[in-house]
C-alpha positions in Angstrom: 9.1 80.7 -151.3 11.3 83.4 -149.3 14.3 84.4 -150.9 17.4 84.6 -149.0 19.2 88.1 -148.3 22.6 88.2 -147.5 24.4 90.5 -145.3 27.9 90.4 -144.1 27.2 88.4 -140.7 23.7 86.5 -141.6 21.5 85.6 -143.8 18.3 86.4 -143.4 15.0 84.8 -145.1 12.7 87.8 -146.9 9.2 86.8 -147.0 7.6 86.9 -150.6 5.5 90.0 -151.5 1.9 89.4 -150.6 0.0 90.1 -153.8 -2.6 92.7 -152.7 -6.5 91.7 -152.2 -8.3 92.3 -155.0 -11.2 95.8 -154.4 -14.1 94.1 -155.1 -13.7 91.7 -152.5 -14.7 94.0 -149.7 -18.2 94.5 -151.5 -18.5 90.9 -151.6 -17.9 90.3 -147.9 -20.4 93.0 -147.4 -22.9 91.7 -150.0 -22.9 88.5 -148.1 -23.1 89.6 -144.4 -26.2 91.7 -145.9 -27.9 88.6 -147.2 -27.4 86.8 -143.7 -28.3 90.2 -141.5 -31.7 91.1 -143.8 -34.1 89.6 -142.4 -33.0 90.9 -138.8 -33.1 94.4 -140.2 -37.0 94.2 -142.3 -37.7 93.0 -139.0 -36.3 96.3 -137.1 -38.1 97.7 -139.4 -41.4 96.1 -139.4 -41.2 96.6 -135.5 -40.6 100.5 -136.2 -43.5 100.8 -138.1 -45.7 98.3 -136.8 -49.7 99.8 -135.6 -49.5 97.2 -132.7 -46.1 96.7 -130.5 -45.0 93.0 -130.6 -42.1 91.4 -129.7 -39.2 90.4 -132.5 -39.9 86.6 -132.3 -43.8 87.4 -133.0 -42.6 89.9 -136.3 -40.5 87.0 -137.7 -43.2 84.1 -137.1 -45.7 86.4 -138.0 -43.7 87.0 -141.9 -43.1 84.0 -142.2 -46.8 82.8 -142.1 -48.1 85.4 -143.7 -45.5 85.6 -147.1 -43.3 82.3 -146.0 -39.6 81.6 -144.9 -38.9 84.0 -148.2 -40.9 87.1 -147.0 -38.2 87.6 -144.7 -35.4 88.2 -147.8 -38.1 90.9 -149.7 -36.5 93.7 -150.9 -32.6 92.0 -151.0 -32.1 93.2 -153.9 -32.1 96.6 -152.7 -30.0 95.6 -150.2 -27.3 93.7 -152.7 -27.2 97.0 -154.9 -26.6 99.2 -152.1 -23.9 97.1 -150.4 -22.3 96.2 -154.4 -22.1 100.3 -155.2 -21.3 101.7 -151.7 -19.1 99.3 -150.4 -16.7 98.8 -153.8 -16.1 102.0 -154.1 -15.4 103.1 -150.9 -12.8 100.0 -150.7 -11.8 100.8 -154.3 -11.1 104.4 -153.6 -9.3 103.9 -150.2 -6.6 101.6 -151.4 -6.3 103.7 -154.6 -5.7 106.9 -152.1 -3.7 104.5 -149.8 -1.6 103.2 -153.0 -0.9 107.4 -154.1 0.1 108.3 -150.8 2.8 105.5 -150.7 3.8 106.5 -153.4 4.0 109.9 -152.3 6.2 109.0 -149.4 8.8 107.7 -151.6 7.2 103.9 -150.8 6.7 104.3 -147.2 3.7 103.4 -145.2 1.1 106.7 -145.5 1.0 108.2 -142.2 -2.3 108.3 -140.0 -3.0 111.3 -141.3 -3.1 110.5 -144.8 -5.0 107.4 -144.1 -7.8 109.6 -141.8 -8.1 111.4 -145.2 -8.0 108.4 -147.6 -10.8 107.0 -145.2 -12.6 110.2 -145.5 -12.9 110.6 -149.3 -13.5 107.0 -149.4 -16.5 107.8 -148.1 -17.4 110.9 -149.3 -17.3 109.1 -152.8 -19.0 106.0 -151.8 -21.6 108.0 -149.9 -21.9 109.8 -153.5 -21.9 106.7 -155.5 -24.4 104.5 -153.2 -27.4 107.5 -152.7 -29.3 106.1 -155.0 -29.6 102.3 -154.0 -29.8 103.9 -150.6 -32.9 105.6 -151.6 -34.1 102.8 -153.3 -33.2 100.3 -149.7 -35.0 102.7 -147.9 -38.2 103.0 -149.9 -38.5 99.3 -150.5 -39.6 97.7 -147.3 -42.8 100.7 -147.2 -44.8 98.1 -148.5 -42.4 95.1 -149.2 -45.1 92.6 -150.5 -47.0 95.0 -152.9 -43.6 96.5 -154.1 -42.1 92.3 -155.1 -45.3 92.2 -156.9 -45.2 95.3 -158.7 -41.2 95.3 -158.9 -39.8 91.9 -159.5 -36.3 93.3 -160.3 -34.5 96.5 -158.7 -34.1 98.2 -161.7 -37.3 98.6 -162.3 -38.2 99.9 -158.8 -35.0 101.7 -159.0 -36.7 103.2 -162.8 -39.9 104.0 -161.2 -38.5 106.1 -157.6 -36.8 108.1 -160.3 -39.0 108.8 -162.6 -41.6 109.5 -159.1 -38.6 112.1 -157.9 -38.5 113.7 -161.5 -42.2 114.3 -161.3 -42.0 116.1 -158.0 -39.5 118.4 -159.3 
């Protein structure tokens, strides 16, 4: 309910403070728009990497009769734990910059140029953060159906690509 401010003429209705969105909701959004998009993008890649060139339609009806309707969501869990640790924390970390700047300002809005740098350490830290489910989304489609065999759950695949990068240290 809006409270009502006085002045000496009018009064004028002040809205309520909007309580602020909580951080991890942004990695949810993204966590969910990954889970519709993934099967368009093991297709892109399929398509890359494919020995014979076939249209997309063909690479989808193709998964789908060879693994079924759930061969096109292998290697989603990569996906999830990339989206989950790159995409919270660069939300996280750009309205916790965005907050500090405020409150540098004395409460004002940050200016652009404090928000350009917010934005950039955002994503220097999420980039940070995320490298390693990006290494493991990127290694899991090589052989999707061998790897869902051989690596039910990502931490296990996650365990094994580091443990394989140790060893070739």
């Amino acid at each position: 309910m809006a409270t009502i401010k006085k002045t000496d003429q009018l009064a004028v209705p002040v809205p309520p403070k909007k309580a602020p969105y909580p951080f991890w909701l942004g990695g949810a959004a993204a966590c969910c728009a990954a889970t519709i998009t993934h099967p368009l993008d093991l297709t892109k890649y399929r398509l890359q990497t494919a020995t014979v060139k076939q249209g997309m339609f063909a690479t989808v009806v193709q998964t789908g009769k060879t693994e079924g309707v759930r061969g096109l969501w292998h290697g989603l869990t990569a996906t999830l734990l990339r989206q989950a640790t790159y995409s919270i924390t660069r939300f996280s970390a750009y309205e916790g910059l965005k907050d500090k700047f405020k409150e540098d300002n004395g409460g004002a809005a940050p200016r652009p140029g404090q928000l350009a740098l917010a934005a950039a350490a955002a994503g220097a830290a999420a980039g940070v953060t995320g490298n390693p489910a990006e290494v493991s989304h990127e290694q899991t489609p090589l052989n999707t159906l061998a790897l869902t065999r051989l690596f039910p759950h990502i931490d296990r695949l996650s365990a094994h690509l580091l443990r394989l990068e140790q060893s070739a240290c």
